[in-house]
N, C-alpha and C positions, 0 to 999 in steps of 0.2 A: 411436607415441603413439596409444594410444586417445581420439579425439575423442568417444565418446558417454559418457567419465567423468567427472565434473567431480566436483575435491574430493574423491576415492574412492567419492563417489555414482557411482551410474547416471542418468547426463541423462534418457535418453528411454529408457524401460525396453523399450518395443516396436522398439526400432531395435537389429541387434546387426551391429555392421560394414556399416551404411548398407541394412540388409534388413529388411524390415518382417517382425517374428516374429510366426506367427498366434495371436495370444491371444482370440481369438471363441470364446465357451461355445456351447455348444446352444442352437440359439433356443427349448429348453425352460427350460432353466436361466435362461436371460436374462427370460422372462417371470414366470417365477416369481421370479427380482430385485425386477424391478421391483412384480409385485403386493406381495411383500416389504416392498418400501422403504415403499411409499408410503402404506401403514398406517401408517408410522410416523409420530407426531405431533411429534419433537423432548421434549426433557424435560418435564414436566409442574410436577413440585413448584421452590420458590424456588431452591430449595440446588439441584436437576439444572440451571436454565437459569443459576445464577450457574457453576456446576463449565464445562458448555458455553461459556457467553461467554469464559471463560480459554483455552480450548483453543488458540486460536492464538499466544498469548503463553506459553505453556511451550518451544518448541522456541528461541523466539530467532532465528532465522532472516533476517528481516523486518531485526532489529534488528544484525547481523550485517553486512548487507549494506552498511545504511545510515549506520553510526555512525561518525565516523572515530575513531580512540582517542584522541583531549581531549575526546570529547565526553559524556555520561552515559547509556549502555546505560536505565540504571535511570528516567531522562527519557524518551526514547524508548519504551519500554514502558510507559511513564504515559499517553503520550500516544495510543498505539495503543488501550489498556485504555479512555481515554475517549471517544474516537470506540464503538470499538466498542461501547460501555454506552449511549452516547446512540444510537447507530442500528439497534440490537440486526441484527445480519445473521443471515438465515434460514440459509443457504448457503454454501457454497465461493465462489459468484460473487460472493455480495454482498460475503463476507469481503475477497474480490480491490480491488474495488472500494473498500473503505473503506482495503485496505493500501495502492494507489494513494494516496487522498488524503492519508492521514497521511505518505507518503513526499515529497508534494510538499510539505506544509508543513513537514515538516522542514526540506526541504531550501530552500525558501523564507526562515527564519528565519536559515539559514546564511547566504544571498547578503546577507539583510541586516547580518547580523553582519560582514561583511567590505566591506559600500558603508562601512558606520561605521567600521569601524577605515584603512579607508582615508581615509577624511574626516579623521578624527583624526590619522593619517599628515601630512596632507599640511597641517592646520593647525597643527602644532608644531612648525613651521619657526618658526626665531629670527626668521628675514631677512620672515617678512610684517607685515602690516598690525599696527596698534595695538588696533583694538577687535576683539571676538570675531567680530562680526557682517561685519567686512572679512575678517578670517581664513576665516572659513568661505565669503563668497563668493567669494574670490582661490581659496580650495581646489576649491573646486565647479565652477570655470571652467577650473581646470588641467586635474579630473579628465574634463572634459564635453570637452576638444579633446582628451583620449587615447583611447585603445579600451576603456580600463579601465572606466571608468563607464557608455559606453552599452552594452557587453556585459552587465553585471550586472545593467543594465534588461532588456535583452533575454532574459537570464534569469527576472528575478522575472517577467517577462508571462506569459513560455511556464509557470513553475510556479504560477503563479495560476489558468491554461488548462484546466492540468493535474487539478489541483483543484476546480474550477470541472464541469468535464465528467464528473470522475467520480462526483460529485455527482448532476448531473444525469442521469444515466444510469443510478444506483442509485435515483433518482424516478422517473425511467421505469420501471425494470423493475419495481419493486414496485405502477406503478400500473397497467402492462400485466400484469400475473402475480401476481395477489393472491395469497396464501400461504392458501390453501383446501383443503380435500382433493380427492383426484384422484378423478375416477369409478371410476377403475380397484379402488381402493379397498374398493367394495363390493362386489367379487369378491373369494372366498375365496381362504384360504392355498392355495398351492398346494406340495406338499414334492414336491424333486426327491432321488433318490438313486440 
C-alpha cells in the first residue's frame, strides 16, 4: 500500500516512498519567483476579485470533507462563501484560517443539533412528568448524570476554541503583515530561461 496516496491524489508530492525528492529550483529561478510574484497586486477590477474570492469554493473539497450526506453540500458552501466575503482573505493562509473557522461552526451547529434531538429523545418519554418544563428538566438531569451530555459540552467548548483562535490569529496576522507591497517589488522583472 502506498501511504503517500490518498484518494488517488498524491499526499505529499515531495515524499516518494518516505524520501524527500529534491524539488529546489536555482536560487536564480527562485528569485526571480519571488521578484515575480510580488508585483503581483491580486485582481484589480470588481468582477477579477469577485472570480478570485470564489476560487476556493469551486473544487469542493472543504465541503467534501465535512458534510456528512443528510447534510446540505449547497449550505456548507454558503457558508464558506460568506465568511469568506465578509473577511476577504489575501492568501492561501488566511483562506486556511477562515476554512478552519467555518469548519468549526459547522460543526458546532451539528453538536448542537444532536444536544436537542437528544433533549427531545429523552423528553418524549410517555412515563415523565406532566408539564413540558418537568419533562425537559427530568431529561436534562438524565442526560447531565450520563456521559452523553457533558461530552457534547465538551465538544461545543473545544469548537467555540476552535473558532475563537482562528479568528484571532487571522487578526493577528493581518495586523502583524499588512497586505502592502514588498520592497522587493521595486526591483525589476527578472526573466530566467
Amino acid at each position: 500500500m502506498d501511504f503517500n496516496r490518498i484518494n488517488g491524489l498524491q499526499a505529499f508530492p515531495g515524499l516518494v516512498c518516505g524520501t524527500l525528492r529534491s524539488m529546489m529550483s536555482s536560487d536564480r529561478r527562485i528569485l526571480a519567483s519571488r521578484a515575480n510574484g510580488s508585483r503581483s497586486k491580486g485582481p484589480v477590477t470588481a468582477a477579477g476579485k469577485l472570480s478570485s474570492s470564489q476560487n476556493a469554493l469551486r473544487h469542493g473539497l472543504l465541503a467534501r470533507c465535512l458534510v456528512l450526506e443528510d447534510e446540505s453540500p449547497e449550505a456548507f458552501q454558503a457558508l464558506l462563501a460568506e465568511h469568506i466575503e465578509r473577511l476577504q482573505p489575501v492568501d492561501g493562509l488566511e483562506l486556511g484560517m477562515i476554512e478552519e473557522m467555518v469548519a468549526a461552526w459547522w460543526r458546532m451547529r451539528r453538536a448542537w443539533a444532536i444536544e436537542t434531538h437528544m433533549l427531545d429523545t429523552a423528553t418524549a418519554d410517555p412515563a415523565a412528568a406532566a408539564t413540558p418544563l418537568d419533562r425537559i428538566t427530568t431529561a436534562f438531569t438524565g442526560l447531565a448524570s450520563s456521559a452523553a451530555l457533558p461530552l457534547m459540552h465538551r465538544y461545543e467548548t473545544r469548537l467555540h476554541l476552535v473558532y475563537r483562535r482562528a479568528l484571532h490569529n487571522l487578526l493577528m496576522l493581518r495586523a502583524a503583515v499588512p497586505n502592502e507591497p514588498s520592497p522587493i517589488s521595486e526591483h525589476p522583472v527578472i526573466d530566467v530561461e
